[in-house]
C-alpha positions as CSV (number, residue, x, y, z in Angstrom):
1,X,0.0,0.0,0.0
2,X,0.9,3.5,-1.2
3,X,1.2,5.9,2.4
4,X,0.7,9.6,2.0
5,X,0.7,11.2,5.1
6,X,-2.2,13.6,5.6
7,X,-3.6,12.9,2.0
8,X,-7.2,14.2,1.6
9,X,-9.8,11.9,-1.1
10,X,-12.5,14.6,-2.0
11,X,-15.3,13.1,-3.8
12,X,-18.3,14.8,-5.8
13,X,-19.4,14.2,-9.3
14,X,-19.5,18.1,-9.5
15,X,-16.0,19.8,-11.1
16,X,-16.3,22.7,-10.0
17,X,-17.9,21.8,-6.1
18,X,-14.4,19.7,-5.4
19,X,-12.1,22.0,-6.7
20,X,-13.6,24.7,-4.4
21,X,-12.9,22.4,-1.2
22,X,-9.8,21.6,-2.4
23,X,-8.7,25.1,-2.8
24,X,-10.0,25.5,1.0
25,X,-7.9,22.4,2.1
26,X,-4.8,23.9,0.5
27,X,-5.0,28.1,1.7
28,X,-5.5,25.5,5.5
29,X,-2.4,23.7,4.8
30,X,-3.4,20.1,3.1
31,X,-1.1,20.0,0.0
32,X,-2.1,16.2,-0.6
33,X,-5.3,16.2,-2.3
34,X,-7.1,13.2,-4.6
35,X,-10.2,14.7,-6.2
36,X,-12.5,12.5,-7.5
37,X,-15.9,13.4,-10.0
38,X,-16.7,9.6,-10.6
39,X,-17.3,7.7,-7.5
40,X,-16.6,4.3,-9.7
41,X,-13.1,5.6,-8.9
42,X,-13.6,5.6,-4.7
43,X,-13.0,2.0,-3.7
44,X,-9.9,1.2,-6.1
45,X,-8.2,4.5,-4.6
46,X,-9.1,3.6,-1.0
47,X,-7.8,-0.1,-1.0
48,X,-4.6,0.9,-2.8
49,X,-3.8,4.5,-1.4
50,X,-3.6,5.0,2.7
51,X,-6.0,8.6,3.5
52,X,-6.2,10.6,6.6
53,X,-9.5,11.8,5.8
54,X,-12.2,11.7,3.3
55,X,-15.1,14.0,1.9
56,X,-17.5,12.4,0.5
57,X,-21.2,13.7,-1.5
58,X,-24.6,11.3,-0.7
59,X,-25.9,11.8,-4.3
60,X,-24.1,11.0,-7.4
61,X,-24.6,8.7,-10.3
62,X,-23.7,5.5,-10.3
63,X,-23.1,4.8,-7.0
64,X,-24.5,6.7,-4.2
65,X,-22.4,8.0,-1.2
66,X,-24.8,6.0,1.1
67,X,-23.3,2.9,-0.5
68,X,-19.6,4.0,-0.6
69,X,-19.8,5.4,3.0
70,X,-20.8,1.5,4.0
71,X,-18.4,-0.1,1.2
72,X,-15.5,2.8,3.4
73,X,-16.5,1.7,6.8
74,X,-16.3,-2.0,6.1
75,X,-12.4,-2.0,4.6
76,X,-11.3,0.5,5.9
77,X,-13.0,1.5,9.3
78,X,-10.0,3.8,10.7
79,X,-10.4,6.3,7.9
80,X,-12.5,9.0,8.9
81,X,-15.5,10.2,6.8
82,X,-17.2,13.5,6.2
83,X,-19.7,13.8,4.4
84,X,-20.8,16.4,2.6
85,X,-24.6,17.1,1.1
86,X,-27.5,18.9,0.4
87,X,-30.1,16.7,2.1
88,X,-30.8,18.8,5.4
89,X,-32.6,16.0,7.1
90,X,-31.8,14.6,10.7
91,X,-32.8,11.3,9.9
92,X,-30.2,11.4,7.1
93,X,-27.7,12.7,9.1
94,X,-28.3,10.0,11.8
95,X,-28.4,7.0,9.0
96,X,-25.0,8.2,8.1
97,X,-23.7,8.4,11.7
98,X,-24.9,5.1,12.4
99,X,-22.6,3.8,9.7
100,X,-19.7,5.6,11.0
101,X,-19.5,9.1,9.2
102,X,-17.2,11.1,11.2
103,X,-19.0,14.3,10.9
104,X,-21.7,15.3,8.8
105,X,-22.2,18.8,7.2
106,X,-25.0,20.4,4.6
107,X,-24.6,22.6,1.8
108,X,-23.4,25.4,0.9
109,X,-20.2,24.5,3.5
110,X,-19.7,26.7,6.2
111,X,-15.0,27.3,5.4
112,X,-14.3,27.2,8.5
113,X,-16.5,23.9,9.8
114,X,-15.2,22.3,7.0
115,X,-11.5,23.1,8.2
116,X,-12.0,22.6,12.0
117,X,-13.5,19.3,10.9
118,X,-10.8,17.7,8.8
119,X,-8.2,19.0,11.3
120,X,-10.0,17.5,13.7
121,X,-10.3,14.0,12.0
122,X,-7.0,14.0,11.1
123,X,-6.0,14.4,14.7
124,X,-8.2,11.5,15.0
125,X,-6.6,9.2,12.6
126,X,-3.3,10.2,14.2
127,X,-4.2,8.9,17.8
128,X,-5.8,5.7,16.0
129,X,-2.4,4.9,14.3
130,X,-1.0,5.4,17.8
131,X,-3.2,3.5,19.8
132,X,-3.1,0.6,17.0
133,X,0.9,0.5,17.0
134,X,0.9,0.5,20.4
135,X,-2.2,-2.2,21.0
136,X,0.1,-4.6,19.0
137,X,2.8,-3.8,21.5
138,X,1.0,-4.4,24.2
139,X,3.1,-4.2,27.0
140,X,6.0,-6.0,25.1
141,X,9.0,-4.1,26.0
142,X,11.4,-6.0,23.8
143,X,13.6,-3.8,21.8
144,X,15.1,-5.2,19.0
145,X,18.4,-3.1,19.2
146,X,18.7,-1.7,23.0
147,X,22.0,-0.4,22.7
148,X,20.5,2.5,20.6
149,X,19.4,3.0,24.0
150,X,21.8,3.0,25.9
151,X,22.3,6.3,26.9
152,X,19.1,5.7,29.1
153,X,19.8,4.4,32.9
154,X,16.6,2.9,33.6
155,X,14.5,-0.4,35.4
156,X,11.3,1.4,34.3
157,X,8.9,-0.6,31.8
158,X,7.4,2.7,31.1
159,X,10.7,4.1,29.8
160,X,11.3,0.5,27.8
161,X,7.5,0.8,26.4
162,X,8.6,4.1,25.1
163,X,12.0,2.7,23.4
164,X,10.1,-0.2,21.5
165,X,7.4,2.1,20.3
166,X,10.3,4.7,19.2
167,X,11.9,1.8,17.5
168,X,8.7,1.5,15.2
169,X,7.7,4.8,14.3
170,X,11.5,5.6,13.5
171,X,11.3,4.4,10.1
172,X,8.2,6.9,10.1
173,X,8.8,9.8,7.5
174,X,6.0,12.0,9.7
175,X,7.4,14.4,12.0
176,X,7.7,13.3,16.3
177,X,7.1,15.6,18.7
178,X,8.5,14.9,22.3
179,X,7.3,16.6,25.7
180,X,8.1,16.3,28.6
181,X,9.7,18.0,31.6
182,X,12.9,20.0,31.5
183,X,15.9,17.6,32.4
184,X,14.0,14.0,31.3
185,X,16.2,13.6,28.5
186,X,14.5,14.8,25.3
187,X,17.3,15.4,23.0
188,X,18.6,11.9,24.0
189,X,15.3,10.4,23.1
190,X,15.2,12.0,19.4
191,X,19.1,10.6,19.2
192,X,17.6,7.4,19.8
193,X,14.8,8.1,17.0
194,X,17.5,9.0,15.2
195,X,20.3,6.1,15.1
196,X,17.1,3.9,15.2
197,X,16.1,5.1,11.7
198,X,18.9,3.7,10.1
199,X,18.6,7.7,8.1
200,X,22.1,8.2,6.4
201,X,22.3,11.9,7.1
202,X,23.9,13.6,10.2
203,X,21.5,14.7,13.7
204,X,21.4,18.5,13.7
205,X,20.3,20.1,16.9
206,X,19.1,23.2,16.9
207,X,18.0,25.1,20.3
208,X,15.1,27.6,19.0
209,X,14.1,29.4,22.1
210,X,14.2,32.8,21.0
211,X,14.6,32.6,18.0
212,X,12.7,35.3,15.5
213,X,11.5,34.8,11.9
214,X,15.1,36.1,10.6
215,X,17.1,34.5,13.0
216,X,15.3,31.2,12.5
217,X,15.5,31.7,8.6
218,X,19.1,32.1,8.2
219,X,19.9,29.1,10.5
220,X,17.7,27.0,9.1
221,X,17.3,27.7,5.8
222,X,20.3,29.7,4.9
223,X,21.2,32.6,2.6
224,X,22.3,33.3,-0.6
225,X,25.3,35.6,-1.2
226,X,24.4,38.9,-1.4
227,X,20.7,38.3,0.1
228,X,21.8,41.2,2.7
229,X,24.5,43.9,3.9
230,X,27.3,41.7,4.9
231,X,26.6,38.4,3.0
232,X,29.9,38.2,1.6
233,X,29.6,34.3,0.9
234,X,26.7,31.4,0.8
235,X,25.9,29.9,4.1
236,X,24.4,26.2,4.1
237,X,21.1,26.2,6.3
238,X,20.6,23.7,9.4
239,X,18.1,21.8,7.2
240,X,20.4,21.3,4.3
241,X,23.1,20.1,6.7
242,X,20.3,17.6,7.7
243,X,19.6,16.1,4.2
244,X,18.8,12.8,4.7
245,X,18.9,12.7,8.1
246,X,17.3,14.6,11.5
247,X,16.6,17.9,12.2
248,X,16.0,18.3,15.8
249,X,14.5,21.5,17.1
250,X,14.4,21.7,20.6
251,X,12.1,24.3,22.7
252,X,9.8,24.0,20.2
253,X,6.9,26.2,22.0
254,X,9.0,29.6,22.0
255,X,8.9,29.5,18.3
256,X,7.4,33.3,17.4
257,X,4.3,33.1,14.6
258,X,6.5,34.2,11.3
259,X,8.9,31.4,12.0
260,X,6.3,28.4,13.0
261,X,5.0,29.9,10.2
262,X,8.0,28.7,7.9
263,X,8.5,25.9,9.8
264,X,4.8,24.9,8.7
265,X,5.6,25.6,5.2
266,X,8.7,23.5,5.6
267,X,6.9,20.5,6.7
268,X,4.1,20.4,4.3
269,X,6.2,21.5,1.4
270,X,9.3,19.3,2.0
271,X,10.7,22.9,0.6
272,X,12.3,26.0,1.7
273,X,13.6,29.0,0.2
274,X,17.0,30.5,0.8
275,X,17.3,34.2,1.9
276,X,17.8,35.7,-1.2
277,X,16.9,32.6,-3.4
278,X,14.0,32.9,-5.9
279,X,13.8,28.7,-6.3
280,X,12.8,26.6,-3.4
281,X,15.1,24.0,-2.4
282,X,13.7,20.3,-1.4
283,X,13.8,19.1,2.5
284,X,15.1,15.6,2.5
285,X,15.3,16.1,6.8
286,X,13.3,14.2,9.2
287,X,11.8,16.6,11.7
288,X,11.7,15.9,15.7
289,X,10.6,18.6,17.7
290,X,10.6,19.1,21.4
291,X,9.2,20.9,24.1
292,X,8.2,21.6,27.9
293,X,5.4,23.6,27.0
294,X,2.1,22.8,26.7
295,X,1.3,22.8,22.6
296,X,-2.5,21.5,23.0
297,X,-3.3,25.0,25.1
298,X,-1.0,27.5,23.2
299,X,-2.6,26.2,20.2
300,X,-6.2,26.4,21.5
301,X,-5.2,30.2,22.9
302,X,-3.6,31.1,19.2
303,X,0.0,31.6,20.6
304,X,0.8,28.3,18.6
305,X,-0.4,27.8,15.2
306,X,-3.2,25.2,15.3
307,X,-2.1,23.6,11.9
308,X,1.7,23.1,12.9
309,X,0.5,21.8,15.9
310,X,-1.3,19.1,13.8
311,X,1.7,18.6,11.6
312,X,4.2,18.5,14.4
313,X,1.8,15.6,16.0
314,X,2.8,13.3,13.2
315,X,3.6,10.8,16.3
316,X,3.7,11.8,19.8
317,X,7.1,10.6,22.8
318,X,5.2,11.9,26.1
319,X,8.5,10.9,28.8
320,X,7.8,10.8,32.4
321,X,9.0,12.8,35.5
322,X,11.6,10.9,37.3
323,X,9.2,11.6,40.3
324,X,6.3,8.8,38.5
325,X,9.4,6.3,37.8
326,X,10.9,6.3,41.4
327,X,12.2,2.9,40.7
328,X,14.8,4.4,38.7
329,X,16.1,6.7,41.1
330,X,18.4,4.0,42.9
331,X,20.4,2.9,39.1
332,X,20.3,6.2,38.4
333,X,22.3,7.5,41.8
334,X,24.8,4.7,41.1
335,X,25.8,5.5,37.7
336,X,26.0,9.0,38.3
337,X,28.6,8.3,41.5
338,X,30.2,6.2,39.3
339,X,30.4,8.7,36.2
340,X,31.5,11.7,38.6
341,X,34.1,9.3,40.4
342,X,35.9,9.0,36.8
343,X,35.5,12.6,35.4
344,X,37.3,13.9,38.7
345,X,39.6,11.5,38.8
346,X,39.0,9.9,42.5
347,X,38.7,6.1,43.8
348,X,35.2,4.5,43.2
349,X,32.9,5.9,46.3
350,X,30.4,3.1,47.7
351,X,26.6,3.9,47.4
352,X,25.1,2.1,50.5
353,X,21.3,1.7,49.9
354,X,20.8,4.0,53.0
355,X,21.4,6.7,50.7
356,X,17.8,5.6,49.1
357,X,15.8,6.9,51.6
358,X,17.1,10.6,51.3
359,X,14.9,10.8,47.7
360,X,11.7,9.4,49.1
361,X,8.7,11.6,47.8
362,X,10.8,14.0,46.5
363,X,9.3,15.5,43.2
364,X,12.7,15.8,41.4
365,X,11.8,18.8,39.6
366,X,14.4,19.1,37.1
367,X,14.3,15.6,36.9
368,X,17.5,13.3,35.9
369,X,19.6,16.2,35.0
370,X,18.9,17.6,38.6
371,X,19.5,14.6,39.8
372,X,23.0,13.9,37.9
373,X,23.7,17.2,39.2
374,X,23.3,16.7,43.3
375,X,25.4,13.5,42.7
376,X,28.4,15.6,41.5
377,X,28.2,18.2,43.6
378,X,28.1,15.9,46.4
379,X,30.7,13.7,45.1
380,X,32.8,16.4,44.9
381,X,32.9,17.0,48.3
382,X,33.0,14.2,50.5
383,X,35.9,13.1,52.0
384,X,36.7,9.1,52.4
385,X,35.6,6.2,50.6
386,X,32.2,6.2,51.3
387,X,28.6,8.7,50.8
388,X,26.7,9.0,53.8
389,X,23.3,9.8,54.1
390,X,24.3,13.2,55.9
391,X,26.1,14.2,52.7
392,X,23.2,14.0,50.7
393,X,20.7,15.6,53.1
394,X,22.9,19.1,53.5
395,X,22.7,19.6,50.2
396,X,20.8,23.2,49.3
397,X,18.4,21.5,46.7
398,X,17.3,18.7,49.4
399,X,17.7,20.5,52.6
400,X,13.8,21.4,52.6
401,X,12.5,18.3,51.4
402,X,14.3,16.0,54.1
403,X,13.3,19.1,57.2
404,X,9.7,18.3,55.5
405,X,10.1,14.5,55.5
406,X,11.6,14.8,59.0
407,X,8.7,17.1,60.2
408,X,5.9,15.0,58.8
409,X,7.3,11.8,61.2
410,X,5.3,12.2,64.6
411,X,8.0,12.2,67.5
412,X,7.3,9.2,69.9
413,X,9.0,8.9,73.4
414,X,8.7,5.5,75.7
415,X,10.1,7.5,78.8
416,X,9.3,10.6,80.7
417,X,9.1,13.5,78.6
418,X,12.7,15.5,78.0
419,X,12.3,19.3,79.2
420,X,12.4,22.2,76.4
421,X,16.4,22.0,76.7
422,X,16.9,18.5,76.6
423,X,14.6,18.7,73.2
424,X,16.5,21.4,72.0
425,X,19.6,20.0,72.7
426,X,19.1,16.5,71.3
427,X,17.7,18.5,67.7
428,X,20.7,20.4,67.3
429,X,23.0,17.7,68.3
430,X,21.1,15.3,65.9
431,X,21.0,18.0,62.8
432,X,24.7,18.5,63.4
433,X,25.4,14.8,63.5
434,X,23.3,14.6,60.1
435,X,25.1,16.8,58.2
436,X,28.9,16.1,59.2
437,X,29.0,19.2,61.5
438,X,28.1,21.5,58.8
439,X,25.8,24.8,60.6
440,X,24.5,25.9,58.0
441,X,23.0,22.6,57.1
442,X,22.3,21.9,60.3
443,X,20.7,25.0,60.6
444,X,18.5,24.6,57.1
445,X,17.3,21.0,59.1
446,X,16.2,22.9,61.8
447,X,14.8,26.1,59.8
448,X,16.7,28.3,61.6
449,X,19.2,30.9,60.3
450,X,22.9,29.9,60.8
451,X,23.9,33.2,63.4
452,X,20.4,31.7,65.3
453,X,22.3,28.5,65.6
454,X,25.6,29.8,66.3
455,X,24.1,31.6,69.1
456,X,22.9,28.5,70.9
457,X,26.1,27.1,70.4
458,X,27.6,29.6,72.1
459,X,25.4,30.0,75.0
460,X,24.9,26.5,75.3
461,X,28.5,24.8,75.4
462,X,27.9,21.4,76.2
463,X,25.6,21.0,73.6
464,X,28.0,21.8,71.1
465,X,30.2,18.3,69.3
C-alpha cells in the first residue's frame, strides 16, 4: 500500500464543487489532495492508497455515497469520513452516523466547519495509528536493538515501552514531537529516534528558544550571497546540513508566529527557500521537535499555530518525571557516582542503599539532569571512601525536602518526657550529627538561620560536638 501522510480523497461528481474544497484544504495547509468526480473511482483508490481523511457527497450517479460510505466503513474503518450534502434532514444525518461518518455537514459548507473538521479528524486518525501500534505492542517491552538505547539508565517498563514504540515509528517519514519535563532527556530520546532510523544523514540540533523569523530563517534555511549587507559568501542552512537525516529542534513552543509559520511551510512542502533565493530548495530532513510547554493549550489560545500543531503531531514521545518512575532513582544514583568518580579522577565511592531513603517523595523537579547534578556536587565533596546519608541531606536542593520529611514523622517517646532543653539540645545535636557538623545545614534541618544556631552554640556549650 501506497502511504501519503495527511492525504485528503475529496469526492463529488461536481468539477467545480471539489475544486472549491480543495482550494479550502490547501489556503489550510493540506497540499495532498485526490479529487474525485466519478465515484466508480472511490474503492480502487481507497484499498490501494492509505488517506487521513475523506469527503464524500450522498448523491451521485452510479453509485450513491450512502453505498460507498458503508463499502468505506467496512475495509477501511480507521479512515474518517465526512460527508458532505444537500439533504438537510436529521434522519439522514443519523443514518449516516450510524454507519460511522465522522462528521456530517449540509450545503453550501460553512470554510471554516469544514477546516476545523478535517483538522479535527485527522488528529483523530493520528491517535488511532498510535493506539493501534501500540495495542500490537501491548506491553511488550522488547527492543530489537537496546544499545541505541543505551544512553538511558533505567528499570522502568514505562521508559522500555517508550523505546520499543520509538523503534517502530523511527522508520516513520512524519514528523515526532516529544514533551516532557525539563531535564527528562529529550534530546537523548530523538538521538535514539535517530540512530534507530537507520537515516544516512547527520543529527542537527538546533535550540530555537528565541529565536525570530530572521534568525530562524538564516539558520535554518540559509542565505544566498548577497541576500543582505554583509553576505559576503553562501551559508548552508541547518536543514540542508540535515539532508537525509534529522533535524532536531528543541524548545519547540517559543517559536514566534513568522517562524512556526516557515516551519509549517517546511513541513508540508518538503521545501524551503534560501534568503535571497528565488527557487525553493527540497527538504530531505526528518523533523523531531521538542518541548516543555504545553502545545495542546497554546494552540487552543492562538500563541501556537493550530495547523503546525497538527503537523508536528505526526507521532507523539510523552517521557515521564523521574518523580512517577521512582524505581529508577536508585540505578540512576549509582551511575551517576560512578560517572563523577571518573571525570574527577577519585577512587570509586560506595553507594550504600541507606542513601535511598534521602529521595523518598521527592518530586525531582528538574528531573535526571537535577539529579545527575546533586550526585556531582556531592561527590565532589566528600571526604573518604564512602557517601553518607548526611552528605546528601545538607545539600541546598534537598535540605527542605528531608526538614519536611523529618517534620511530617510524629516524635514518639517511651520515657518521661525531656524538658524544652533537653529537646532542644538532642535536635541540634542530631542536625549537626546529620550533616557532618556542617551549621548551616544543620541550621537549614532545623529552619533556623545559621547566626540563630551559632548563638545556641555559644550559649549553650555542652551542647556543642
Amino acid at each position: 500500500m501506497v502511504v501519503k501522510p495527511d492525504q485528503i480523497l475529496i469526492v463529488d461528481d461536481d468539477r467545480l464543487v471539489v475544486e472549491v474544497y480543495s482550494s479550502i484544504l490547501e489556503a489550510a495547509g493540506w497540499t495532498k489532495r485526490i479529487v474525485v468526480t466519478d465515484p466508480r473511482e472511490v474503492m480502487p483508490l481507497v484499498r490501494s492508497t492509505e488517506f487521513s481523511v475523506i469527503l464524500l457527497d450522498l448523491t451521485m450517479p452510479h453509485i450513491s455515497g450512502r453505498q460507498l460510505l458503508g463499502e468505506i466503513a467496512a475495509e477501511r474503518p480507521q479512515v474518517p469520513v465526512i460527508i458532505l450534502t444537500l439533504e438537510d434532514s436529521v434522519d439522514v444525518a443519523v443514518e449516516c452516523m450510524k454507519v460511522g461518518a465522522f462528521d456530517f455537514m449540509t450545503k453550501p459548507i460553512d470554510e471554516n466547519r469544514l477546516v476545523n473538521s478535517v483538522a479535527h479528524a485527522v488528529q483523530v486518525r493520528s491517535l488511532h495509528d498510535e493506539v493501534r501500534v501500540l495495542s500490537r505492542r501491548g506491553r511488550d517491552t522488547r527492543i530489537a536493538n537496546p544499545e541505541i538505547f543505551s544512553a538511558f539508565v533505567t528499570r522502568s517498563d514505562s521508559m522500555r515501552q517508550l523505546f520499543a514504540y520509538a523503534e517502530t515509528i523511527a522508520v516513520s517519514p512524519r514528523a515526532v514531537l516529544i514533551t516532557g519535563e525539563s531535564g527528562t532527556g529529550k534530546e537523548l530520546f530523538a538521538r535514539a529516534i535517530h540512530e534507530a532510523s537507520g537515516r544516512e544523514g547527520s543529527f542537527v540540533p538546533v535550540n530555537v528558544a528565541g529565536v525570530d523569523e530572521t534568525v530562524f530563517s538564516d539558520t535554518l534555511f540559509g542565505h544566498r550571497r548577497g541576500a543582505f549587507t554583509g553576505a559576503d559568501t553562501v551559508r548552508r542552512g541547518l536543514v540542508e546540513q540535515a539532508a537525509s537525516g534529522t533535524l532536531f529542534l528543541d524548545e519547540i513552543g517559543d517559536l514566534d508566529n513568522g517562524a512556526q509559520l516557515k516551519l509549517l511551510r517546511l513541513l508540508q512542502e518538503e521545501e524551503y527557500y534560501p534568503l535571497g533565493a528565488d527557487v525553493p530548495e527540497r527538504s530531505s530532513a526528518r523533523v523531531i521537535a521538542a518541548t516543555n510547554a504545553d502545545l495542546f493549550t497554546r494552540q487552543q489560545d492562538g500563541s501556537f499555530r493550530r495547523d503546525l500543531f497538527y503537523r508536528l503531531m505526526g507521532h507523539h514521545v510523552q517521557i515521564p518525571p523521574l518523580r512517577d518512575r521512582p524505581e529508577d532513582v536508585p540505578v540512576l544514583l549509582e551511575h551517576f557516582v560512578t560517572d563523577s568518580c571518573a571525570t574527577l579522577g577519585r577512587p570509586q565511592l560506595a553507594v550504600p542503599p541507606v542513601l535511598y531513603r534521602t529521595f523518598d517523595g521527592y518530586e525531582f523537579p528538574g528531573n535526571v539532569r537535577e539529579l545527575q547534578a546533586i550526585v556531582f556536587d556531592v561527590v565532589s565533596r566528600v571526604a573518604g571512601g564512602e557517601l553518607r546519608e548526611e552528605d546528601f541531606q545538607s545539600h541546598p536542593l534537598l535540605a527542605g525536602h528531608v526538614r519536611d520529611r523529618i517534620a511530617a514523622e510524629p516524635l514518639s517517646f517511651t520515657g518521661p518526657l525531656p524538658t524544652l532543653a533537653e529537646a532542644e539540645a538532642f535536635l541540634i545535636n542530631e542536625a549537626l550529627e546529620q550533616t557532618g557538623g556542617n551549621q548551616s545545614a544543620a541550621a537549614r534541618l532545623l529552619g533556623v538561620s545559621q547566626s540563630t544556631l551559632s548563638r545556641r552554640l555559644a550559649q549553650k556549650p555542652d551542647r556543642s560536638r
